[in-house]
C-alpha positions as MATLAB code, in Angstrom:
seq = 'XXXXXXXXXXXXXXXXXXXXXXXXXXXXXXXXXXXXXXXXXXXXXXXXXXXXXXXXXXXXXXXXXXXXXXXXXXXXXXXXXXXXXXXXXXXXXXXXXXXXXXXXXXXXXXXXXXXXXXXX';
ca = [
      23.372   14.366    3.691;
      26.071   12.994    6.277;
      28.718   10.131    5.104;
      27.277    7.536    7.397;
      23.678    8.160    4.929;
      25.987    8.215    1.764;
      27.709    5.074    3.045;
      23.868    3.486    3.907;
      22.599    4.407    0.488;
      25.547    2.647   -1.294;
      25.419   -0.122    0.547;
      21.240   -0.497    0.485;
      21.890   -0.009   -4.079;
      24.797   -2.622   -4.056;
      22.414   -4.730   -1.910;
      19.242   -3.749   -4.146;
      21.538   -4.776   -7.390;
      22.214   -8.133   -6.400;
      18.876   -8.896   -4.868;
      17.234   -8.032   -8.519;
      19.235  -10.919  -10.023;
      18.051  -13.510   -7.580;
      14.059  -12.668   -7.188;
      11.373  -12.928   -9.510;
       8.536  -10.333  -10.342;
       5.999  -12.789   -8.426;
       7.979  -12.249   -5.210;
       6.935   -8.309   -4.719;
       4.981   -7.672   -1.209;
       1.640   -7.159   -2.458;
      -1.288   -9.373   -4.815;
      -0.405   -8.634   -8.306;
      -3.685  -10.337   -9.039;
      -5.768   -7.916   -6.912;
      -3.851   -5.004   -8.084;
      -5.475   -1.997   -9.433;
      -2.658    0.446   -9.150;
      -0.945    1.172  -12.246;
       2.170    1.810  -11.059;
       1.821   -1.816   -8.870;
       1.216   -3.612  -12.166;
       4.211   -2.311  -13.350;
       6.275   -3.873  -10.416;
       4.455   -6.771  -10.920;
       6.000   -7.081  -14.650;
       9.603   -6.285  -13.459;
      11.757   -8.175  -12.164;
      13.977   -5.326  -10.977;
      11.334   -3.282   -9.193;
       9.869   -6.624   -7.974;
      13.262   -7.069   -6.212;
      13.254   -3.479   -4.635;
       9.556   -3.772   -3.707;
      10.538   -6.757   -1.434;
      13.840   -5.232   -0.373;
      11.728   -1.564    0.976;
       9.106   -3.875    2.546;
      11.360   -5.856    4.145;
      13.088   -3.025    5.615;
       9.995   -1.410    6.244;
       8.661   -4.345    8.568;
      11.897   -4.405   10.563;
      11.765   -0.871   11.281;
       8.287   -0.708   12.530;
       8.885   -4.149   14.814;
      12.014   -2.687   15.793;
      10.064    0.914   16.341;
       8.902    1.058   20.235;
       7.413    5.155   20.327;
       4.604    5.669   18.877;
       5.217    8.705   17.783;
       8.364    7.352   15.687;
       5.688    4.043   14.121;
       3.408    7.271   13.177;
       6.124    9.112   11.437;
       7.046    5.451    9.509;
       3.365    5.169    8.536;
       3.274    8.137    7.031;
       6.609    8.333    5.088;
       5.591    5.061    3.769;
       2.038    6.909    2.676;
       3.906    9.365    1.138;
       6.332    7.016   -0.937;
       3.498    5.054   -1.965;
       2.098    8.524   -3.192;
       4.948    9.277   -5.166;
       5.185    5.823   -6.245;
       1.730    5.722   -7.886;
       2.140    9.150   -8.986;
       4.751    7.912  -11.541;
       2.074    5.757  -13.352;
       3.759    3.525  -15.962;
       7.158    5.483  -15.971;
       9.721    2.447  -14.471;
      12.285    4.571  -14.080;
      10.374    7.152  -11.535;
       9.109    4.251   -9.928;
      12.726    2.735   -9.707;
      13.747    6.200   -8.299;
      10.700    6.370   -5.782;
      11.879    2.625   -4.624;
      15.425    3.565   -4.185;
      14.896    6.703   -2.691;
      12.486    4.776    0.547;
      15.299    1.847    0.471;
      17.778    4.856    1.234;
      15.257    6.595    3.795;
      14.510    3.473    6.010;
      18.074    1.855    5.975;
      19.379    4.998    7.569;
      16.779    5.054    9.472;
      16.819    1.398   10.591;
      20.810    2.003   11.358;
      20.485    5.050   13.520;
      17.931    3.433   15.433;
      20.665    0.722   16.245;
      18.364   -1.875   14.031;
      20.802   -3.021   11.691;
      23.154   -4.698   14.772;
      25.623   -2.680   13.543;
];
């Protein structure tokens, strides 16, 4: 891993930490109502994961509008598959989901600053 990804990844979990103090577990990306994924119901009972649920969506969305090949929107699409893989794949285990969360934050906000998306 290079020291500009280091660099992103600290930044994204310093970012991630003070974004789970300020949202609630209602503000996550999907329905919690219509949820039938246990891993989404346990996002929808945190607070923290809630908070890093909206964060990798949010980063998500800019890099696909920011995205212009389609061959780069395909390869978003389906790391974002895969996360949500791994993400389910942790059931009720918070802490693997945490890890799954932090682990796509990292991947798209390096992403999203070599592309030149972060107007840095």
């Amino acid at each position: 891993m290079t020291l500009a990804a280091k660099l992103v990844g600290s930044a994204v979990l310093a970012i991630a930490v003070t974004a789970m103090t300020t949202w609630s577990a209602s503000a996550q990306s999907f329905d919690c109502s219509r949820s039938t994924r246990v891993a989404e119901r346990v996002v929808c009972g945190s607070d923290t994961l809630s908070a890093l649920d909206v964060r990798m969506s949010g980063l998500y969305d800019q890099l696909m509008s920011g995205t212009v090949s389609s061959r780069s929107r395909l390869w978003v699409r389906n790391y974002q598959k895969r996360f949500l893989a791994a993400r389910d794949a942790c059931g009720r285990n918070a802490g693997c989901i945490k890890g799954a969360y932090l682990d796509q934050i990292s991947v798209l906000s390096a992403r999203i600053h070599v592309a030149g998306l972060d107007g840095e």
